[in-house]
C-alpha positions in Angstrom: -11.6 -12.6 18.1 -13.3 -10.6 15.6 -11.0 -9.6 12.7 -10.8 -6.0 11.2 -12.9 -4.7 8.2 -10.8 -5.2 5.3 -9.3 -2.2 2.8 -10.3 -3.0 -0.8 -9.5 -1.1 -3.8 -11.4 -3.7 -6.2 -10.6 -3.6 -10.4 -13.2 -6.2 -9.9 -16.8 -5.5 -9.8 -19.1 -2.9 -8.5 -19.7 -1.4 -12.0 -22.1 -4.6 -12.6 -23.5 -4.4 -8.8 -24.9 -1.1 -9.7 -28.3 -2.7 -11.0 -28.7 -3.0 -6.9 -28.9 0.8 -6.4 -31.7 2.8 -7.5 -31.5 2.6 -11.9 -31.7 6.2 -12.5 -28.4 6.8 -11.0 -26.9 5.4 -13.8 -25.6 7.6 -16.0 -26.4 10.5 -14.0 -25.0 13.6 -12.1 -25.8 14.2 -8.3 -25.0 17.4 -6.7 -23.6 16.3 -3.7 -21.6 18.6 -1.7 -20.5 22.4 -1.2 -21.9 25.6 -3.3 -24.2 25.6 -6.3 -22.2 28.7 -7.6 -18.4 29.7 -7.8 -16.5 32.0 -5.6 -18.1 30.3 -2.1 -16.1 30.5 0.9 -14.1 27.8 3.2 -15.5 26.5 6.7 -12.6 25.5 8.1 -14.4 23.7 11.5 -12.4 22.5 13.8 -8.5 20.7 12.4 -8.7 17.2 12.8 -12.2 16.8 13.3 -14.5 16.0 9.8 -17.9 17.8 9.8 -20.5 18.2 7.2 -20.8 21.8 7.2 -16.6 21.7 6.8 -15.6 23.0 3.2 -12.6 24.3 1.5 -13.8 27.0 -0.3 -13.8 27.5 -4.3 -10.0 26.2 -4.9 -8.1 25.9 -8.4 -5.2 24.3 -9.3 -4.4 22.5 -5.5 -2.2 19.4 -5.3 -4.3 16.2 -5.3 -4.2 12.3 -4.3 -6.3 9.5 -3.3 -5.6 7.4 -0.1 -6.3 3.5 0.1 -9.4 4.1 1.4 -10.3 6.0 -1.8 -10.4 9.7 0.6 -9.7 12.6 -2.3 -6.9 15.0 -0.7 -6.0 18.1 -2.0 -3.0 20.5 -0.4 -2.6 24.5 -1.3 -4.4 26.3 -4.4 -5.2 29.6 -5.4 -9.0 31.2 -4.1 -10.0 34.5 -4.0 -8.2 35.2 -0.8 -4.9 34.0 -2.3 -2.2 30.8 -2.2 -2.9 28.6 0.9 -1.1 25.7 2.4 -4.2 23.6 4.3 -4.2 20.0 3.5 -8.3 19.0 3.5 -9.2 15.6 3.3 -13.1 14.4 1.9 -14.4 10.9 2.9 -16.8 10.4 0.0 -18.4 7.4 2.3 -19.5 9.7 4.6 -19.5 13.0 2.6 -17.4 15.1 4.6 -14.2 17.4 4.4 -11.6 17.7 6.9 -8.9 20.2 7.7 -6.4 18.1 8.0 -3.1 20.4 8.4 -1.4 23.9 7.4 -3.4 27.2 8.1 -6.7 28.7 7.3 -4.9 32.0 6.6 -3.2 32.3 2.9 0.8 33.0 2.2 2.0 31.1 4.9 5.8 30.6 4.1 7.7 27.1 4.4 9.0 25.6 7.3 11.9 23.2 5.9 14.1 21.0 8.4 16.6 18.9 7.3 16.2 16.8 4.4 13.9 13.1 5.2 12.9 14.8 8.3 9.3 14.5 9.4 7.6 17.0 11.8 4.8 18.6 13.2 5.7 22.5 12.2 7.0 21.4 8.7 5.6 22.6 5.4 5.6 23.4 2.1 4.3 26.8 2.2 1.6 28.8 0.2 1.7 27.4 -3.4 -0.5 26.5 -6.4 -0.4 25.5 -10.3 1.6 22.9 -10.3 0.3 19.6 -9.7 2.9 17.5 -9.9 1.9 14.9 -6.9 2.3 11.5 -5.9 0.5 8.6 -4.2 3.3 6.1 -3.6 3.2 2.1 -3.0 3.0 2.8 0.9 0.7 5.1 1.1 2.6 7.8 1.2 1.9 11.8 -0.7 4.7 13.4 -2.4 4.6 17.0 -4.3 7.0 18.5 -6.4 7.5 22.1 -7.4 5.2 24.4 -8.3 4.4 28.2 -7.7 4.8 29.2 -4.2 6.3 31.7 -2.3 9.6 32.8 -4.2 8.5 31.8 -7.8 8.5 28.5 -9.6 10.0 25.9 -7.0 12.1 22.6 -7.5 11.4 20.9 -4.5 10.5 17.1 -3.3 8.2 16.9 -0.7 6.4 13.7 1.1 3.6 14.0 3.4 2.8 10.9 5.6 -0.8 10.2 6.5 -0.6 8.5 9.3 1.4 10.8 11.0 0.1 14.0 9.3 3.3 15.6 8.8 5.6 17.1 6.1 9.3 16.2 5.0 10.9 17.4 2.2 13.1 14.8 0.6 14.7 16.5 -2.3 16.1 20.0 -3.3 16.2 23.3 -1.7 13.7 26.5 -0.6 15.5 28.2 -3.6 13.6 29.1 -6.8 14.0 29.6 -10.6 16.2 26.8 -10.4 17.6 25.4 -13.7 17.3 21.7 -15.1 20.7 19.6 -14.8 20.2 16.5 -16.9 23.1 14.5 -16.2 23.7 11.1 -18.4 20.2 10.2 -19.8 19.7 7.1 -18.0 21.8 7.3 -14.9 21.2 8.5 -11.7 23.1 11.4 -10.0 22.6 13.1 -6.4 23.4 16.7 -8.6 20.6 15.7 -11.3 17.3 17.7 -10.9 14.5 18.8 -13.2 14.4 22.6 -12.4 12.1 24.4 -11.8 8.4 23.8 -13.0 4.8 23.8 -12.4 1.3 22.4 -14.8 3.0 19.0 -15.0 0.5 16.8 -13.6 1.5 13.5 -15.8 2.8 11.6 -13.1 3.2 7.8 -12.4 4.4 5.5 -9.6 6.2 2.0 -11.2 6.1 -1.0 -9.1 9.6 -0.5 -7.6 7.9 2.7 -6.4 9.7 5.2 -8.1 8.5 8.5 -9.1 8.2 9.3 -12.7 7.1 12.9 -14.3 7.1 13.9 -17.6 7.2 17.5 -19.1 5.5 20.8 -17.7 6.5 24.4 -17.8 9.0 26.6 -16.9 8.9 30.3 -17.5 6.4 30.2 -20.7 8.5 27.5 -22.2 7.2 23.6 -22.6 9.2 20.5 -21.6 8.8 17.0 -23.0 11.3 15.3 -20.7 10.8 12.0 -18.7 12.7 12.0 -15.1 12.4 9.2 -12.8 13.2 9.7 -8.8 14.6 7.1 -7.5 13.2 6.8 -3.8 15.8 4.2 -2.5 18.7 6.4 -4.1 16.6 9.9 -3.4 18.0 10.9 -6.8 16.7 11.9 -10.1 16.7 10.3 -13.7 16.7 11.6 -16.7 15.2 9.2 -18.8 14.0 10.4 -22.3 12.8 12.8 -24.4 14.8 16.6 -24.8 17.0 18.2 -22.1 15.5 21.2 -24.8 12.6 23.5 -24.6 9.0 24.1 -26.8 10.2 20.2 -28.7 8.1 19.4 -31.4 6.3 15.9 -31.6 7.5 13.0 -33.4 4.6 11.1 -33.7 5.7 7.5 -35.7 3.4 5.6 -36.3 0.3 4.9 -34.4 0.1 1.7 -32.4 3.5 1.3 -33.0 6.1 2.0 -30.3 9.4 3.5 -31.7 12.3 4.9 -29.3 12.2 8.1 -31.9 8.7 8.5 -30.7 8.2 11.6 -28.2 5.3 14.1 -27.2 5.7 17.4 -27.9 6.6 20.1 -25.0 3.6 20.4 -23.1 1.8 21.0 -19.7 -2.0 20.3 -18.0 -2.6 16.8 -19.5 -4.5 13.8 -18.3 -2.9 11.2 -17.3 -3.5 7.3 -16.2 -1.6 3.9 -15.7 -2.6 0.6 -17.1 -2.5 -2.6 -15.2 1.0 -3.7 -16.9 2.1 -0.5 -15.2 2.4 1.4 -18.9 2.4 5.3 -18.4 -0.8 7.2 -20.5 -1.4 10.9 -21.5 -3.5 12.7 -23.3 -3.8 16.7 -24.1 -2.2 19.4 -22.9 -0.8 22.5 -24.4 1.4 25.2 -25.0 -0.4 28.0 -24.1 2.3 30.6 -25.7 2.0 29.2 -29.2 -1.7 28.5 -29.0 -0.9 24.5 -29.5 -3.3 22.6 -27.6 -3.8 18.5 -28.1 -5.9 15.9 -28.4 -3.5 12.7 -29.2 -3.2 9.9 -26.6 0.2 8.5 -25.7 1.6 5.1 -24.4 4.6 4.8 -22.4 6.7 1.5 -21.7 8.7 2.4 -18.7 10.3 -1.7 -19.0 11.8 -0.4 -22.7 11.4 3.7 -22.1 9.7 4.0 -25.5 6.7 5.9 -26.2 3.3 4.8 -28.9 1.2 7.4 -29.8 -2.2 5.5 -29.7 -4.9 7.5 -30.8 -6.3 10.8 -31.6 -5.3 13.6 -33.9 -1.6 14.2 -34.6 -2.2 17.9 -35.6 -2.8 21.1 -32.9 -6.5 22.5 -32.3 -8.2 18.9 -33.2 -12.1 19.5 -32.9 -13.8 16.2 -31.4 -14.2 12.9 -33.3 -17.7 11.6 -31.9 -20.3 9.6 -32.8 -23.6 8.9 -31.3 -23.5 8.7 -27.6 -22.3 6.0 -25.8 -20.7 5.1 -29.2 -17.5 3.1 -29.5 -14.8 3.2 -32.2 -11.4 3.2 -32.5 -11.6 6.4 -35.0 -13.3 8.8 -31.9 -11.4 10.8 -29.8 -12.0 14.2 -27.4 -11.4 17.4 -28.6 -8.1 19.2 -28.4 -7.6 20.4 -24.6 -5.7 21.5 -21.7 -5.9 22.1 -17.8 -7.7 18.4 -18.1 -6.8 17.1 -14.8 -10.2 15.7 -14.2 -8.7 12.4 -15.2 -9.4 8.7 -13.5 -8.8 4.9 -14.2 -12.1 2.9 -13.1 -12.2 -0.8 -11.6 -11.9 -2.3 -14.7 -9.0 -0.3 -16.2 -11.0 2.0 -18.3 -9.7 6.0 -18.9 -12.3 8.3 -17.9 -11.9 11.8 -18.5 -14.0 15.3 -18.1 -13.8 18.7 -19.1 -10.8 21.4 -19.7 -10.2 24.0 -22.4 -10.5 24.1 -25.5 -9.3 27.6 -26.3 -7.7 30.3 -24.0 -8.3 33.4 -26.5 -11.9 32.4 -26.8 -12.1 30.8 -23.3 -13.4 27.4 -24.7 -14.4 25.2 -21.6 -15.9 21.3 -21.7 -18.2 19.9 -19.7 -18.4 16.5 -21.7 -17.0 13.0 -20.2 -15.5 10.3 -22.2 -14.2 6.7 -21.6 -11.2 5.4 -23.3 -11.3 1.4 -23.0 -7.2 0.5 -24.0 -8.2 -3.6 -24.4 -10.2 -2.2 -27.3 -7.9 1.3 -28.0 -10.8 3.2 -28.4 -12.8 6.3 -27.3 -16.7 6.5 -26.1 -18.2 9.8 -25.5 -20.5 9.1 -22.3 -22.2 12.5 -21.0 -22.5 15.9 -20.8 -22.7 18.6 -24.1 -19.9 18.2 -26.7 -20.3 22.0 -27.2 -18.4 24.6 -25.0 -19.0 26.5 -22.7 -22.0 24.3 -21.0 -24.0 25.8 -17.9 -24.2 23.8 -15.1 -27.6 22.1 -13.8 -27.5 21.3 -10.1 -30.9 20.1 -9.2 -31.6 19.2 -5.8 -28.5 18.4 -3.5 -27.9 14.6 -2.9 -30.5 13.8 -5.7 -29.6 12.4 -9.2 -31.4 13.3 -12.7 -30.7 12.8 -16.3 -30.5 16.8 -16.1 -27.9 17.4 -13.7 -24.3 18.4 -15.1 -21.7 20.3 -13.8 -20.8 23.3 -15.2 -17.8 23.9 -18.1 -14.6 24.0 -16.5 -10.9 23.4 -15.8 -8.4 22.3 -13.6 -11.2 20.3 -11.7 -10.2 16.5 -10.0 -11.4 13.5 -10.6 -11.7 10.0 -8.8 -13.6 6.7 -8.5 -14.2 5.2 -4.6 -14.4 1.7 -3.6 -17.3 1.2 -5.1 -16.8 2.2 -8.8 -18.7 5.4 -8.4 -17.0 8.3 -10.0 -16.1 11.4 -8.3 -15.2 15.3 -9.1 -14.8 18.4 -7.2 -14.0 22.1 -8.0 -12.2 23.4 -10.9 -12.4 27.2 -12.9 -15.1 28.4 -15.1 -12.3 30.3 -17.4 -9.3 30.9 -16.8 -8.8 32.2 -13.4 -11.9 34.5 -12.8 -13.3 32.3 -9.9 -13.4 28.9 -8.3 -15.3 26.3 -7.5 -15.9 24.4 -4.5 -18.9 21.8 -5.5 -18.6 17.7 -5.6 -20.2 15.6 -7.7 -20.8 11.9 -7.9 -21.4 10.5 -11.2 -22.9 6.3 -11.5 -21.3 5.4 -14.4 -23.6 3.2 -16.8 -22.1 -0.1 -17.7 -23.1 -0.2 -20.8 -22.2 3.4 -22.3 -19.5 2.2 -23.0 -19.9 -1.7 -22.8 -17.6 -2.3 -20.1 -15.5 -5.4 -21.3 -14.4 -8.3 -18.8 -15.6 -5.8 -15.7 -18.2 -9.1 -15.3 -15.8 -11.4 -14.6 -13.0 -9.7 -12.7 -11.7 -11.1 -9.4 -12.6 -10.6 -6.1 -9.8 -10.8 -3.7 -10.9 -13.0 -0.4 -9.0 -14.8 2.1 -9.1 -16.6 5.1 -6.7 -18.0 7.9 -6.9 -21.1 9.9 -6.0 -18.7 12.7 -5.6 -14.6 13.8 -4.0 -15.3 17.0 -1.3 -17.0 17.4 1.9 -17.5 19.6 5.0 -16.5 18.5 7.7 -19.1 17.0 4.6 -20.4 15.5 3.0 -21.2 11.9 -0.5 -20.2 10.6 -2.1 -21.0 7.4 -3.6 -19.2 4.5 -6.6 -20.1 1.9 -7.5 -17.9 -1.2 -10.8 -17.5 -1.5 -11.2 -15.1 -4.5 -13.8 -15.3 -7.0 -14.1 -15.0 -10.9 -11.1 -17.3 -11.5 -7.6 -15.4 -10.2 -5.0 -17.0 -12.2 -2.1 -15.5 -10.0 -1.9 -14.3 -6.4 0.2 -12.0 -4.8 0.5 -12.2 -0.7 2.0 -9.7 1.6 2.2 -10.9 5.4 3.6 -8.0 7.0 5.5 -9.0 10.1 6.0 -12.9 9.0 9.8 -15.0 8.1 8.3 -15.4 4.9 7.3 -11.7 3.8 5.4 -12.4 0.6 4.4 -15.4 -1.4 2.9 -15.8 -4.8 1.3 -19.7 -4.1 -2.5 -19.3 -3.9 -2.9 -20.9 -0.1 0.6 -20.3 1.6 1.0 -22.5 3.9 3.5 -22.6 7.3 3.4 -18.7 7.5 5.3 -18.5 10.8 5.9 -15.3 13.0 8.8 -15.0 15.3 8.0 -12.0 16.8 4.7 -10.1 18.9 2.9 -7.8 17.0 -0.3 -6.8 15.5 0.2 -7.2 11.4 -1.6 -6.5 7.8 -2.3 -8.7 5.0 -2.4 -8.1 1.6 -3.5 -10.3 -1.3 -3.2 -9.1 -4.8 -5.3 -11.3 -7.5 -5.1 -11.0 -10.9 -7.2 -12.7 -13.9 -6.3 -14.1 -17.3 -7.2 -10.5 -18.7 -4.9 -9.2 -16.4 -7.3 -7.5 -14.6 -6.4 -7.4 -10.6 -8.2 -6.9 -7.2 -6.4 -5.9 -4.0 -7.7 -6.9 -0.3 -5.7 -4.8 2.3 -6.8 -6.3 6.1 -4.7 -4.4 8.6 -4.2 -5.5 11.8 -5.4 -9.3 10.9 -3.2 -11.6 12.4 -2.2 -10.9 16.5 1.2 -12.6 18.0 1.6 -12.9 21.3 5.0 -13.2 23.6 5.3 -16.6 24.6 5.8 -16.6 29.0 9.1 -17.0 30.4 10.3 -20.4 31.1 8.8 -21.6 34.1 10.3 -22.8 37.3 9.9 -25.8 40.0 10.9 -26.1 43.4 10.7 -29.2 45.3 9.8 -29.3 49.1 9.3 -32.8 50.8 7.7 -34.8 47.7 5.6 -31.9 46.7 6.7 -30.3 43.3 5.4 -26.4 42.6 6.0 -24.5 39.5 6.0 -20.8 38.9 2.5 -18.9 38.1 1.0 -19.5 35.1 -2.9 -19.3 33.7 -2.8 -23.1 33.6 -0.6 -26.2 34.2 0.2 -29.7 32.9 2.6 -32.1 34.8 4.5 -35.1 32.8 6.7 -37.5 34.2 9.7 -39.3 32.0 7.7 -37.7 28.6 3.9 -39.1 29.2 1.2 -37.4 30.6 0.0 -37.2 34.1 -3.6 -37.1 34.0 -5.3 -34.9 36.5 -2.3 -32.7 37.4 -2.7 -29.8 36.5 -2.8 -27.7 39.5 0.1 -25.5 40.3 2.1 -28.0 42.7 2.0 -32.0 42.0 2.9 -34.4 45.2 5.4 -37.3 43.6 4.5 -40.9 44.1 8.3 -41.6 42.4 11.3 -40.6 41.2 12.1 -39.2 37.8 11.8 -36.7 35.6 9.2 -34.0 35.8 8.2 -31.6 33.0 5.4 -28.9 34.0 4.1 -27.1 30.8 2.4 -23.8 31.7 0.1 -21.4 29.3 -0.6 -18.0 30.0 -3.8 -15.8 29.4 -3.1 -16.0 25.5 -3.2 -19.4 25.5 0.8 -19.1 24.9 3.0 -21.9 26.7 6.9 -22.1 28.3 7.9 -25.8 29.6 10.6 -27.0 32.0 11.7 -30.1 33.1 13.2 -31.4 36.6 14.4 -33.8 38.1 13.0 -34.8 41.5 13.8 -37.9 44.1 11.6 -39.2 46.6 12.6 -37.9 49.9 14.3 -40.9 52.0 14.0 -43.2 49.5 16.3 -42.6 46.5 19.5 -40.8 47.8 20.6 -38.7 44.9 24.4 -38.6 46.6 24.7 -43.0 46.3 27.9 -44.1 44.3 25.5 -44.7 41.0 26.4 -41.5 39.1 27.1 -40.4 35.3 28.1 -37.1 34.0 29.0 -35.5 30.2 32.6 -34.7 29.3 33.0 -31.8 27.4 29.6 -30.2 27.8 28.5 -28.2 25.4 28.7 -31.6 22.7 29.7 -30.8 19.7 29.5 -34.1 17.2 30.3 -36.6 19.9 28.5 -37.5 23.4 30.9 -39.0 25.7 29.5 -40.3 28.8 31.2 -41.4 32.0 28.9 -43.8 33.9 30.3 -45.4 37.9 28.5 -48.6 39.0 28.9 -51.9 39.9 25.5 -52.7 37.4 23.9 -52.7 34.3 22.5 -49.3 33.5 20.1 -48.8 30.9 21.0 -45.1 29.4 18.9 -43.0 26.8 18.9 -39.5 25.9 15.9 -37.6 26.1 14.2 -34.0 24.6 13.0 -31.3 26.7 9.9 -32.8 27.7 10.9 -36.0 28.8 10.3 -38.0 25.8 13.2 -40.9 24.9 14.7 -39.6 21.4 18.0 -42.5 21.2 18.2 -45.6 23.7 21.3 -47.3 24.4 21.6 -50.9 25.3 22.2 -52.3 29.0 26.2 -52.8 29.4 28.3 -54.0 32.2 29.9 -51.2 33.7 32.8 -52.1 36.2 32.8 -48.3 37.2 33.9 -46.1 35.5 32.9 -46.5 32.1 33.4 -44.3 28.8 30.4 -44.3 26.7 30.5 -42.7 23.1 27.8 -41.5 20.8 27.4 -39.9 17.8 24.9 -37.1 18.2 25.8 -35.1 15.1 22.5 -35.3 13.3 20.5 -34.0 16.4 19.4 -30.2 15.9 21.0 -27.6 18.5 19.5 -27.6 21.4 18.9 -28.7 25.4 18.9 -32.4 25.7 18.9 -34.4 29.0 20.7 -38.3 29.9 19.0 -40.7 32.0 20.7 -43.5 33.3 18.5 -46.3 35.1 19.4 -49.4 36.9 16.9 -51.2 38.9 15.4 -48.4 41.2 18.6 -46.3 40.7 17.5 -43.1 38.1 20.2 -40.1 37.1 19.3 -37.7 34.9 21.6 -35.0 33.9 21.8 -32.1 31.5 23.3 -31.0 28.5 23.5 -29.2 25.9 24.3 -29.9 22.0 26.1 -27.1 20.3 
């Protein structure tokens, strides 16, 4: 059986395979898809179906996420046409968009349903600036809030994938709603956030709760942390002010302090370390002018925040050295509407472009890397002045030349392979859009990528993929680069997880195709996940076979193929469907169907004329089913041999000849024998019974 290709989303590796593609990609821009200027219109294609020509248009300010597979996909946005509410999806493999869902015609109101409900018709509606988005543990894409089509929303909404509809989970179509705070720490079915949009710091902890911190509401800035809790489906407050436009209190830096908070803010990067630790950067307040350039750590284990780097006054102007410079003293310049934000496979910050400055419509172009291990910045490409034109060169072809143009509000990702990704974004503030994506090779060594060299590789293998069910398989790790821990998922199996490095007994009771997930992680605490869905196939087992005896000739019900035993031991040769009996006793025929899965019964079967099954030698169990204690009545004039025997036929506990001077009482203790179908054979001279029964 040939086993699926497997999922990876490797903190491992690739960034030191690079030296296999062609050298000048590294460190360079490629032009890759959609139009060289802003303002370009969608190609919708066909929904469903991904095509090259396909395209969403220029777009700004959509909700994004990033599937498993390391697909970018972004929902709503404002173009020159107005607020949409298409979901496209773009394969970067393959370099193709798809129209996924929702309409190729803007302002299309919501479609609710009842709350958790998933369905085809279902949507969020027309809506843009806000952001605030999810990709959960499963899989699964969640948006909250926003502008849409009655003003600043409060709503939850999840989309699943796989089934390409919407539900929304939380709150109500109604907008303008205000925050209720609750108890700070305390859940609360009447707690919500309010209303808001621009608050794109969000986070998924390992419990797969939802965390989101600040944004803004009606020109004013919020530096709260709320928490949804999924299992509850209600919101936390969990710290900083239930008050607006807060100041910082910085501490500090390096140290974390439960005094320490952000100031009220919106449009700020955002990333998540590997001890699940929450990280910002930027943002502003637009109102007052007050635009940032410090970086912030949050614990969610303690719910205190560090403020780590960067300047702790507004309107900071970069802190650079040389390119491809590292020091723990450099840091970005002061900006906002940053979202072009990713964390690459070995746990480094990357981050490109924003604004600088509304009133003088100050836009970046420049990327940096922030390594947390070492806590400090490395400016990596692209002019550190403002305003930057781009260079496209020649579509799907690199150079030291190319750059994207200044902008904001753009996305950011890195695929499987560590290759970095962007697409769209504004020139300045709302004039047009673009639609272009570019792939950037990131050089290893600007900055120095630390420990990327040594990172795991997640492998496995299984001593089988098919298997029957009620039955056991084993697992082997076969990761590279020294994994110190492990982290198994067998989805469908008794066990559920394990964190042993080769699990072994993995047993499955029931039929099913299932995934499996390993999870390595190194001494540096650097992981590597292998996803392999549909890996492991359980069959049914076949129903219990029958046999019918006519003359001396025994047949059993259809099966694929057949085995006969009699009393236990193996009749070689008889493996047709019907067996012709030489003797009395008991017959066992164990039958496999096509999946190589087997059923066994046993019967037992007299010679026709020879043994008379009605004679006066005859035994039987009192009190059937036996609980602790067999008691067996035996009638003869002899000395029977007696022995209790499993379902095949094989002797399990003998009991010595006696004199019985019929009827005779036997007792045994059969307490320590599991639950189950047994059977009692009594045997003296050419005399055999064989009864049935059953321990409770």
């Amino acid at each position: 059986m040939v086993s699926p290709a497997p999922l990876r989303f490797s903190l491992a590796v690739f960034l030191f395979t690079l030296s296999n593609m062609v050298s000048a990609q590294q460190g360079e821009w490629t032009w890759m898809h959609g139009c060289n200027t802003s303002g370009c219109s969608p190609t919708w294609g066909t929904q469903g179906v991904p095509d090259p020509a396909n395209t969403p248009g220029g777009v700004y300010a959509p909700y994004y996420w990033v599937d498993a597979q390391k697909n970018l996909w972004i929902y709503g946005g404002i173009a020159g046409a107005g607020y949409f509410n298409a979901m496209w999806k773009f394969d970067p493999s393959v370099i193709e968009w798809t129209w996924m869902a929702g309409s190729n015609f803007s302002y299309q109101p919501p479609v609710y349903g009842s709350l958790g409900q998933f369905g085809a018709t279902y949507t969020p509606g027309y809506r843009a600036f806000g952001s605030v988005s999810w990709t959960d543990n499963d899989g699964k894409f969640w948006l909250f809030g926003g502008d849409g089509w009655a003003g600043t929303l409060a709503d939850l909404w999840q989309y699943d994938p796989s089934v390409n509809q919407w539900a929304l989970m939380n709150g109500s179509p109604t907008a303008g709603v205000s925050a209720n705070y609750g108890t700070k720490g305390v859940p609360a079915a009447t707690n919500t956030p309010g209303s808001r949009r621009e608050g794109n710091a969000t986070w998924v902890d390992a419990d797969n709760n939802l965390w989101m911190f600040g944004g803004e509401t009606s020109g004013f800035f919020r530096n709260d942390m709320w928490k949804y809790d999924v299992s509850l489906g209600q919101w936390v407050w969990m710290a900083g002010s239930s008050q607006l436009n807060q100041a910082a209190t910085y501490g500090t830096q390096g140290v974390a302090d439960s005094l320490n908070v952000p100031s009220g803010r919106s449009s700020y990067c955002k990333w998540q370390d590997a001890d699940g630790n929450f990280w910002l950067f930027g943002g502003g307040n637009w109102n007052s002018a007050q635009y940032y350039a410090d970086l912030w750590k949050y614990d969610p284990a303690v719910n205190v925040w560090t403020w780590m780097s960067g300047a702790s006054s507004a309107n900071a102007e970069a802190n650079a050295g040389n390119l491809c410079d590292s020091s723990a003293s450099y840091y970005p310049a002061a900006r906002f509407e940053d979202r072009s934000c990713a964390t690459d496979p070995c746990g480094n910050f990357w981050m490109w472009g924003g604004i600088h400055n509304t009133g003088n419509s100050q836009t970046n172009n420049d990327l940096w890397v922030y390594r947390p291990q070492q806590n400090d910045w490395t400016y990596s490409n692209g002019p550190l002045t403002y305003n930057g034109s781009g260079v496209y060169g020649t579509q799907g072809q690199s150079s030291p030349s190319n750059v994207p143009g200044a902008r904001m509000g753009s996305i950011m990702w890195f695929d499987s392979t560590g290759t970095l990704w962007m697409f769209g974004g504004s020139p300045s503030w709302f004039l047009s859009y673009y639609n272009d994506v570019w792939r950037f090779v990131p050089d290893p060594e600007c900055p120095a990528i630390i420990n990327c060299s040594t990172a795991p590789v997640a492998a496995l293998s299984a001593s089988d993929t098919t298997l029957c069910e009620k039955f056991c398989i084993d697992f082997t790790d076969q990761s590279q680069n020294d994994p110190v821990s492990w982290q198994w998922i067998f989805e469908g199996s008794v066990q559920g997880t394990s964190t042993e490095q080769n699990p072994q007994d993995i047993c499955y009771d029931d039929p099913g195709v299932f995934g499996v997930t390993l999870i390595v992680t190194n001494s540096s605490g650097v992981t590597d996940t292998l996803e392999m869905p549909d890996f492991i196939t359980v069959y049914p087992n076949p129903f219990a076979p029958t046999i019918t005896q006519d003359g001396n000739v025994l047949t059993s019900s259809f099966g694929t193929t057949y085995q006969w035993f009699l009393n236990g031991d193996v009749l070689s040769g008889a493996t047709n469907q019907s067996y012709e009996i030489t003797e009395s006793g008991l017959y066992t025929v164990v039958i496999t169907d096509e999946n190589g899965c087997s059923a066994q019964v046993s019967y037992q079967a007299y010679l026709v004329g020879i043994d008379d099954p009605q004679n006066p030698f005859y035994i039987y169990v009192s009190g059937n089913p036996v609980s602790d204690e067999l008691i067996v009545k035996v009638a003869c004039h002899c000395m029977p041999e007696v022995s209790i025997l499993n379902v095949i036929g094989q002797t399990i506990v003998s009991i010595s000849p006696f004199e019985s001077l019929s009827p005779l009482l036997i007792r045994q203790d059969v307490s320590t024998l599991p639950a189950g179908t047994y059977f009692l054979k009594a045997t003296s001279g050419s005399n055999t019974r064989v009864i049935r029964w059953i321990k409770d």
